[in-house]
SERO-4910 file (N, C-alpha, C, O; in steps of 0.05 Angstrom, whole numbers):
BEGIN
 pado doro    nc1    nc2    nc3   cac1   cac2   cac3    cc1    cc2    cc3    oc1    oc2    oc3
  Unk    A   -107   -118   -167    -87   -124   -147    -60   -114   -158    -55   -117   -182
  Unk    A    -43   -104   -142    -23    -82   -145     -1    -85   -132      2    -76   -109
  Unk    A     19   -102   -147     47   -106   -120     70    -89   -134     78    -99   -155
  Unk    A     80    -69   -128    110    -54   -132    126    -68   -130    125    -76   -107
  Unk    A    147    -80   -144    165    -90   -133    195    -90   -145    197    -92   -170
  Unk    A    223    -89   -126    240    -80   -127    258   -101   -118    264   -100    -94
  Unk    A    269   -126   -135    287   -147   -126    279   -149    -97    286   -141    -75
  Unk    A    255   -172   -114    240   -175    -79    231   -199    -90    207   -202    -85
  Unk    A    245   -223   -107    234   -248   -119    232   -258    -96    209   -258    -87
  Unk    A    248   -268    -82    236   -291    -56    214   -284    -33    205   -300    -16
  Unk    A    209   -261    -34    191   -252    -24    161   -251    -41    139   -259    -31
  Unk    A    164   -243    -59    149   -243    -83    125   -272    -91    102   -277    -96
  Unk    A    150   -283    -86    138   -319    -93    120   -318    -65     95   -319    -66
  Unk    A    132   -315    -44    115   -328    -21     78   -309    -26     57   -319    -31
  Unk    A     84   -286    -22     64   -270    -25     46   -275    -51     21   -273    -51
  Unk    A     59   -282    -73     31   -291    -92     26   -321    -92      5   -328   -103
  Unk    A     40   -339    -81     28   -356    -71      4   -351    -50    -16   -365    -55
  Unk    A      1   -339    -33    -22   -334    -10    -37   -315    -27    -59   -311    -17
  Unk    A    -34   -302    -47    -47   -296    -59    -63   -317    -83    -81   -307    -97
  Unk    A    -60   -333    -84    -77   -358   -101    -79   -371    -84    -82   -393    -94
  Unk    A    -80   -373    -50    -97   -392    -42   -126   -365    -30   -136   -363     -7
  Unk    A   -130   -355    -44   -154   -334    -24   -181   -349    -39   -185   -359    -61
  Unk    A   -198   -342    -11   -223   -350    -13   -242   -340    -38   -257   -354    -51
  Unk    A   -238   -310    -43   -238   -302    -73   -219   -298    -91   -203   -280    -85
  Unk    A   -217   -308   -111   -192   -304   -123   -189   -279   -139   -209   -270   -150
  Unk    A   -165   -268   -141   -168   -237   -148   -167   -236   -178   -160   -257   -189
  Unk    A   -172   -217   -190   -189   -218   -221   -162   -219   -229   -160   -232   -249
  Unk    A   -135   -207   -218   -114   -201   -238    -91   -193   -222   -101   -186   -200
  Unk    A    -72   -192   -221    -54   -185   -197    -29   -181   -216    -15   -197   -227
  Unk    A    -29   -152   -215    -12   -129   -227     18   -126   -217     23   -109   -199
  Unk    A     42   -144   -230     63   -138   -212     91   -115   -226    104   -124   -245
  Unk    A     97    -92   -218    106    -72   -225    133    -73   -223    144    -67   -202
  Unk    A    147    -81   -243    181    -85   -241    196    -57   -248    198    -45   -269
  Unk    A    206    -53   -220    217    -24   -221    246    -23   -217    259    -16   -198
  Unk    A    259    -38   -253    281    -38   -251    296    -70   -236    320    -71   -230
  Unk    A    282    -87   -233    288   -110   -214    314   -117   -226    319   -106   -248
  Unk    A    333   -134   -214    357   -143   -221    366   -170   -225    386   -183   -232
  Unk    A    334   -175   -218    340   -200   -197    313   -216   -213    296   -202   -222
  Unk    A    312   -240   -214    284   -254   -233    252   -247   -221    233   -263   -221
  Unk    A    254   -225   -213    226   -217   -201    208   -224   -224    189   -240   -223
  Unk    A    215   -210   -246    194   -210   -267    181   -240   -271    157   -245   -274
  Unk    A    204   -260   -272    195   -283   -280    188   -300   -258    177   -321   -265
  Unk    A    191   -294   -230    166   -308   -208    142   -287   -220    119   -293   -214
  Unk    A    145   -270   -231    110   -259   -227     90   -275   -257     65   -277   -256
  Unk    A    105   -283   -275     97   -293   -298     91   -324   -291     71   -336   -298
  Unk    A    115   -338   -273    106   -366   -263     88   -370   -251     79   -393   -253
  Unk    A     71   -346   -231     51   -347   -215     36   -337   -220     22   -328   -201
  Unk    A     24   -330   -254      8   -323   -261      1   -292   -261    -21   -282   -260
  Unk    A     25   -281   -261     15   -244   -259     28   -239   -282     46   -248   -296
  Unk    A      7   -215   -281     18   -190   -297     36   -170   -297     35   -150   -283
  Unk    A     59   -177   -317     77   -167   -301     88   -141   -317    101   -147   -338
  Unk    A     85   -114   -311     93    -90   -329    124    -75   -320    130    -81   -297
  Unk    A    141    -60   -333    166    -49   -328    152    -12   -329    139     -1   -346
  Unk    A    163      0   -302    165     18   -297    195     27   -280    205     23   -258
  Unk    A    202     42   -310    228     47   -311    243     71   -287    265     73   -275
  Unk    A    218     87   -288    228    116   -272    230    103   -240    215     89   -227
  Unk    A    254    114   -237    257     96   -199    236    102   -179    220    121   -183
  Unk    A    235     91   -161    217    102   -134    191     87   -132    180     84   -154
  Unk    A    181     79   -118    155     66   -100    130     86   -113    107     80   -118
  Unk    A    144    115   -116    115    137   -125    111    129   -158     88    131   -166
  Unk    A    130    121   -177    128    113   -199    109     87   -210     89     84   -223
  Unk    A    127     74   -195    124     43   -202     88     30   -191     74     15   -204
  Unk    A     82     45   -159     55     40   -158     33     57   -179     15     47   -192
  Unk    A     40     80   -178     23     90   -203     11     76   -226    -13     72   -231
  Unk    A     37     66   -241     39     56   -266     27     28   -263     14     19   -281
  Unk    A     30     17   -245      3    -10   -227    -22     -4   -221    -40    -21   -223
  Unk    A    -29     22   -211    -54     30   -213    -72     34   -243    -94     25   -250
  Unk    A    -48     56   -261    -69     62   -284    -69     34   -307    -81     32   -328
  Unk    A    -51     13   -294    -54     -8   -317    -79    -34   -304    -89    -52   -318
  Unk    A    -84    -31   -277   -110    -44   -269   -136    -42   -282   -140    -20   -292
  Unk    A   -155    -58   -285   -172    -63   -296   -192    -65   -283   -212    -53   -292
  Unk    A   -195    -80   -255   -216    -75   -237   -219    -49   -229   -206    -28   -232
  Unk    A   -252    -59   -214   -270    -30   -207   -253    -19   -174   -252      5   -167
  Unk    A   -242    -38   -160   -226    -39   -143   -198    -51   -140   -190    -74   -140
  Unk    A   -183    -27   -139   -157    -27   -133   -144    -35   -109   -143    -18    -92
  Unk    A   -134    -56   -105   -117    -69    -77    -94    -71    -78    -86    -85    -97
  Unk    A    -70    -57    -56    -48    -55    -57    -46    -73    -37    -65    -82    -24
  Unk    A    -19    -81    -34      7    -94    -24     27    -94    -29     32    -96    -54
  Unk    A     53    -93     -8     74   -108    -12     81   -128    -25     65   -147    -28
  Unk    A    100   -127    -34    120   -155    -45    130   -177    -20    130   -201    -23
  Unk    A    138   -165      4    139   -177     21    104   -186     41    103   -203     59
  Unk    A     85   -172     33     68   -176     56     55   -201     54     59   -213     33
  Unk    A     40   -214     75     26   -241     76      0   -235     88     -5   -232    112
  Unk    A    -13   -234     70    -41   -235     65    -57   -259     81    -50   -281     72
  Unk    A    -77   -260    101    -88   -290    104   -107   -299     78   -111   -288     56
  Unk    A   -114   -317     85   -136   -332     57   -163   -317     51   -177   -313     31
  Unk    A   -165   -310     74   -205   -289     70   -190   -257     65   -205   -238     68
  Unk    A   -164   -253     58   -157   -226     63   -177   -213     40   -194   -196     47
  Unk    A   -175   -220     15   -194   -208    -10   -227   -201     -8   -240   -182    -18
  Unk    A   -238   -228     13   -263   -238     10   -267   -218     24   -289   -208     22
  Unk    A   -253   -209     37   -270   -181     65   -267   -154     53   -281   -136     62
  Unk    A   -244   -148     26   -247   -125     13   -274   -125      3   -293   -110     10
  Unk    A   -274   -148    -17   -291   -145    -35   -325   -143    -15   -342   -126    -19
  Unk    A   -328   -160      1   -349   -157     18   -359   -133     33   -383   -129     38
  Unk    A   -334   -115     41   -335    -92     53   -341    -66     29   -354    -47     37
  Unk    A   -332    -65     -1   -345    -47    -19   -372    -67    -31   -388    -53    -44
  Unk    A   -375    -78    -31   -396    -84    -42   -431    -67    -18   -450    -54    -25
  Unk    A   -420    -80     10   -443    -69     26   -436    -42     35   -445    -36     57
  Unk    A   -419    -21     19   -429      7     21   -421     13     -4   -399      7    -12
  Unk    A   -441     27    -19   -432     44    -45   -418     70    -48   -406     81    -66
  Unk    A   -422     75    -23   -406     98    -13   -377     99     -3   -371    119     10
  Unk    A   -363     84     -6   -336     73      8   -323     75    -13   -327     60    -32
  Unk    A   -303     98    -11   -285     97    -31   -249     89    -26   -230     89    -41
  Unk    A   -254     83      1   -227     70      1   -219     56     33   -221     69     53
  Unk    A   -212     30     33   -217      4     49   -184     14     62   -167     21     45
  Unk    A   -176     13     90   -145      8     96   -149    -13    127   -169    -13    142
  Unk    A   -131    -24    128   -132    -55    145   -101    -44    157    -86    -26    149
  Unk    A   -100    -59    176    -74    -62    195    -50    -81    182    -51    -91    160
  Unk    A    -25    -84    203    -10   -105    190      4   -112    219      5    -95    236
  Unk    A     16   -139    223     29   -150    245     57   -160    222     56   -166    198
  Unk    A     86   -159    248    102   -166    240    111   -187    243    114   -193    266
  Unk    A    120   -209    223    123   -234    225    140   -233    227    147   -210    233
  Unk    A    163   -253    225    194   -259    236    205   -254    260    229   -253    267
  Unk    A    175   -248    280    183   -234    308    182   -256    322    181   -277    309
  Unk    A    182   -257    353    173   -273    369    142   -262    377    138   -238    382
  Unk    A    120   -282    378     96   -274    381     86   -248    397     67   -234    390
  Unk    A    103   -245    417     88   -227    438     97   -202    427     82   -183    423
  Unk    A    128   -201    419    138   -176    410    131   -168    382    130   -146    371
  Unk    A    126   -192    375    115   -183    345     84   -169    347     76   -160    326
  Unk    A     66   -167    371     56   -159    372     48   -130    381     31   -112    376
  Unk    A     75   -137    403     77   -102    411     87    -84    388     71    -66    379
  Unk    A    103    -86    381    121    -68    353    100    -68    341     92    -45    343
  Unk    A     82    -82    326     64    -78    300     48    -55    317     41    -35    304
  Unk    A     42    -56    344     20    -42    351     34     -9    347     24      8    333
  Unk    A     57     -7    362     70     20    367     80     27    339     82     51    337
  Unk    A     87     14    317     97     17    288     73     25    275     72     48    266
  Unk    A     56     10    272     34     11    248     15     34    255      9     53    240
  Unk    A      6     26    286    -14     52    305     -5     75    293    -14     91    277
  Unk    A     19     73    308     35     99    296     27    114    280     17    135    288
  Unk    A     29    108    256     23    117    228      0    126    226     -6    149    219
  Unk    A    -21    100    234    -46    103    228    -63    118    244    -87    115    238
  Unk    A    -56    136    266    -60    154    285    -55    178    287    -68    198    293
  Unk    A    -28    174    282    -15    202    278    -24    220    261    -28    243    265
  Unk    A    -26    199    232    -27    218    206    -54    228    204    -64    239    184
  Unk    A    -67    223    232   -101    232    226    -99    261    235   -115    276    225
  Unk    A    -88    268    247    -78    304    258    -75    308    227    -94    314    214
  Unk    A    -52    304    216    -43    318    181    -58    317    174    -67    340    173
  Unk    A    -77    299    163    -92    297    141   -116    306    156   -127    325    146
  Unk    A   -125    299    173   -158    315    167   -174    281    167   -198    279    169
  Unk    A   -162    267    165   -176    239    163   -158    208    169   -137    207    180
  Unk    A   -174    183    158   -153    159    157   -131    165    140   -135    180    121
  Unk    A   -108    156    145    -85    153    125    -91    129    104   -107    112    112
  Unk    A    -81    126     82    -78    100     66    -51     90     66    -33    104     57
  Unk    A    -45     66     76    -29     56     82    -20     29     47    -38     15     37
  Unk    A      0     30     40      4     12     21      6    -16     28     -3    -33     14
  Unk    A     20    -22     56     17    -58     58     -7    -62     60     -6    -84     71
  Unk    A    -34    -56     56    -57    -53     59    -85    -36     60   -101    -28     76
  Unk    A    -81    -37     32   -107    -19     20   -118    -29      2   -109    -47    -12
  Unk    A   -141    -17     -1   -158    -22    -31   -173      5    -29   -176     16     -8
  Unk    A   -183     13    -52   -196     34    -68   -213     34    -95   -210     22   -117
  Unk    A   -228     48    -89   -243     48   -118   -221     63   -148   -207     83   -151
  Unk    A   -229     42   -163   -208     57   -188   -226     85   -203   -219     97   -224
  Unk    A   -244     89   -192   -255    111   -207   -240    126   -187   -218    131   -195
  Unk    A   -244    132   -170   -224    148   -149   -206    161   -154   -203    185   -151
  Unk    A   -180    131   -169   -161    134   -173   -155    151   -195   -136    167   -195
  Unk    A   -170    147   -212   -182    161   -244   -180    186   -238   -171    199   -257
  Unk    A   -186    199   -218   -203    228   -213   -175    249   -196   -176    273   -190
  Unk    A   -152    227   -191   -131    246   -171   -109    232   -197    -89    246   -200
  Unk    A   -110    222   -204    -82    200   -223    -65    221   -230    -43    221   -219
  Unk    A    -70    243   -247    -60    270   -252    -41    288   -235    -23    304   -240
  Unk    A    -56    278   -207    -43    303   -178    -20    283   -164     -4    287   -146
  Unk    A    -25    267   -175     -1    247   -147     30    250   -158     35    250   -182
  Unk    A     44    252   -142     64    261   -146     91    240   -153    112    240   -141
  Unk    A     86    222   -176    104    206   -189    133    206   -194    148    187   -198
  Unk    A    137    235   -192    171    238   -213    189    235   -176    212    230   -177
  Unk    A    177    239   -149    192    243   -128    201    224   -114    195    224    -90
  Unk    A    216    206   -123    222    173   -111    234    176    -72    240    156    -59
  Unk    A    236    209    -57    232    210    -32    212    207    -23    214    204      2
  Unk    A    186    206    -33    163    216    -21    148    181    -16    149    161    -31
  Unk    A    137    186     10    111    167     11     91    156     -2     69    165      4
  Unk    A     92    139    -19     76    137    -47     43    142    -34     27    160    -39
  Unk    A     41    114    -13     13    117     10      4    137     18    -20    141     13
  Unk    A     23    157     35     20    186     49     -1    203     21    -25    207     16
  Unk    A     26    209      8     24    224    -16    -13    226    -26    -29    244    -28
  Unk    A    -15    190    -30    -40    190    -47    -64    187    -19    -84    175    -25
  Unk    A    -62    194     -2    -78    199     17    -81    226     29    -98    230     46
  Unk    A    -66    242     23    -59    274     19    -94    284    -10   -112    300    -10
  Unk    A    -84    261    -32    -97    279    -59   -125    259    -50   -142    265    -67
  Unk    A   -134    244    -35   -161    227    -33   -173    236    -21   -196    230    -24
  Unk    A   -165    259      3   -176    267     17   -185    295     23   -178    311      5
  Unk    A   -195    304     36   -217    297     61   -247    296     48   -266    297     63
  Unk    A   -248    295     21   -284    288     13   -288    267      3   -307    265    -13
  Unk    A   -269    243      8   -282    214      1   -279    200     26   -262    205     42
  Unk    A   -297    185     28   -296    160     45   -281    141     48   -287    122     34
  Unk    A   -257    140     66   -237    126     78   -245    111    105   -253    122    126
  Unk    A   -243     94    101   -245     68    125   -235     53    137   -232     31    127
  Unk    A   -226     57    163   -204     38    169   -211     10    187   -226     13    207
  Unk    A   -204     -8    184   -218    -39    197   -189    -55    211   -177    -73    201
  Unk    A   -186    -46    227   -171    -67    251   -169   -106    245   -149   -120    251
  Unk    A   -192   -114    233   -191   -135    241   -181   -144    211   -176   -168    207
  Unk    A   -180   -122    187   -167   -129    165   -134   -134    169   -122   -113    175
  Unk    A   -124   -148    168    -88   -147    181    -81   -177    158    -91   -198    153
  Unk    A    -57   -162    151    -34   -171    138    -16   -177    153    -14   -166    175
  Unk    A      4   -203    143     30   -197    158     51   -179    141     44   -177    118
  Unk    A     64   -171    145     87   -155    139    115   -149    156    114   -146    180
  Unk    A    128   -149    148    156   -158    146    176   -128    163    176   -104    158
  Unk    A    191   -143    185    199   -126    193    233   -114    191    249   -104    207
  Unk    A    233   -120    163    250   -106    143    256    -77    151    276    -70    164
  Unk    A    240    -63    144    240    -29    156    249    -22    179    256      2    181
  Unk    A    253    -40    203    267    -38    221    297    -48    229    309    -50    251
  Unk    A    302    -54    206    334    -61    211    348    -32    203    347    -17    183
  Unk    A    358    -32    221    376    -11    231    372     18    232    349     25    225
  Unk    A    388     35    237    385     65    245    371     82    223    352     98    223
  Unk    A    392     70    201    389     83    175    357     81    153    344     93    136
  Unk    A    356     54    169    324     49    152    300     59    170    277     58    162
  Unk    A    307     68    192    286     83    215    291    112    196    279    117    175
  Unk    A    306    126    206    311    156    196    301    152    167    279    162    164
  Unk    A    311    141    149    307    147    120    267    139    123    252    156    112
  Unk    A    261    130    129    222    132    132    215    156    147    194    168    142
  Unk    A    238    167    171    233    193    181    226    209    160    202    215    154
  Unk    A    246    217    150    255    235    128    233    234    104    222    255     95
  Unk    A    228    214     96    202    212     79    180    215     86    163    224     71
  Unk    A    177    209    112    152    222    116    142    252    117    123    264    108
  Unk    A    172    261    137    177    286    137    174    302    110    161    323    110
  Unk    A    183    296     91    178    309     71    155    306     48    149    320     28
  Unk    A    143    280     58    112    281     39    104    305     48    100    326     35
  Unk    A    102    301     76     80    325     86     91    357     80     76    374     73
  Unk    A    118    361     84    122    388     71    122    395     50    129    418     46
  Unk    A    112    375     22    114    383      3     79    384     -1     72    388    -24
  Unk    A     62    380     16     28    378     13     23    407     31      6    423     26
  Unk    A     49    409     61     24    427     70     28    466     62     15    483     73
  Unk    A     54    470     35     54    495     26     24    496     23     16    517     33
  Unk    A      7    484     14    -17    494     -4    -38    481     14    -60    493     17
  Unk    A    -34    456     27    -61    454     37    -54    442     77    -48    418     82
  Unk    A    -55    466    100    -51    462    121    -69    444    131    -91    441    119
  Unk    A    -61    423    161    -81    410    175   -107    419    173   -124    403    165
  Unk    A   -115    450    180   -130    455    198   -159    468    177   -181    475    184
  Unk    A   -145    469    148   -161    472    132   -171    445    114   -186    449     96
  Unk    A   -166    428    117   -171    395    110   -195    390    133   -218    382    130
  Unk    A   -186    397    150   -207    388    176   -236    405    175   -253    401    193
***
């Protein structure tokens, strides 16, 4: 288990709390202080994590350095802000266990802090979004970070190609660019997180996800176009 996180303590606490109430409890839960300012490190030590310093800035750094220090056979990301329900684990682990062939699990997310109905429209047109669109680019499912898991041999086998030093880039996009199109990606609807509708405050935090997205993909498709993935 794999949380990035970036002076995101009160958020932090809530999320590994729902993370120790899950129906399986996770072998280890890896929390990546990237530069925090703020006592992140020490909610992650009060709540029982592991907590490592990854110095080099950016989301592409800091999850990395959470991945190659994991120990399980399956790797599960999240947010620092996301809210997990209680069976969220029990359905990873249940879902690689009954295919041996599944090399990487991605689930949905709804936004909390909304009013119900709208919080349901936005997650749909926000999250869909992503998880639709990016199937033209890639040739396949996208891996989304508020919600994934993967096999760590996987991870083992691209760790080298992902693109760490670029703190613009999509850390998710990115490593769903190097997973793909000859492993098995899966995407399950009824897997859903909550997550935080942070990313939508204001102009500047819309465009600046523009812009990153925009440029994962121009820096993947010099060398490898849609239509040759497909």
């Amino acid at each position: 288990m794999v949380i990035p996180v970036k002076d995101d303590s009160e958020v932090l606490a809530r999320c590994l709390r729902l993370l120790q109430g899950q129906t399986l409890a996770p072998l280890e839960i890896v929390v990546v202080d990237n530069n925090c300012r703020d006592d992140s490190a020490e909610i992650a030590v009060l709540h029982g994590a592991r907590d490592i310093v990854e110095h080099a800035a950016g989301i592409p750094a800091a999850s990395a350095a959470g991945y190659d220090s994991a120990v399980g056979a399956v790797i599960v990301r999240c947010d620092a802000d996301s809210a997990p329900p209680p069976d969220w684990l029990e359905r990873i682990q249940l879902a690689f266990a009954a295919d041996a062939s599944l090399d990487a699990l991605v689930g949905t997310g709804r936004f909390y802090d909304l009013p119900p109905l709208r919080g349901k429209v936005v997650s749909a047109l926000c999250v869909q979004a992503y998880l639709l669109g990016m199937r033209p680019v890639l040739g396949h499912v996208p891996l989304w970070g508020s919600n994934m898991a993967y096999r760590r041999q996987a991870w083992q086998e691209i760790s080298r190609a992902v693109h760490r030093d670029d703190p613009e880039l999509h850390d998710d996009l990115d490593l769903s660019f190097h997973f793909g199109p000859y492993r098995s990606i899966r995407y399950d609807r009824r897997l859903c997180v909550g997550i935080s509708p942070r990313p939508l405050y204001g102009r500047r935090q819309i465009l600046r996800r523009l812009q990153r997205t925009i440029h994962t993909v121009t820096v993947h498709w010099s060398s490898e176009r849609p239509w040759r993935r497909r």
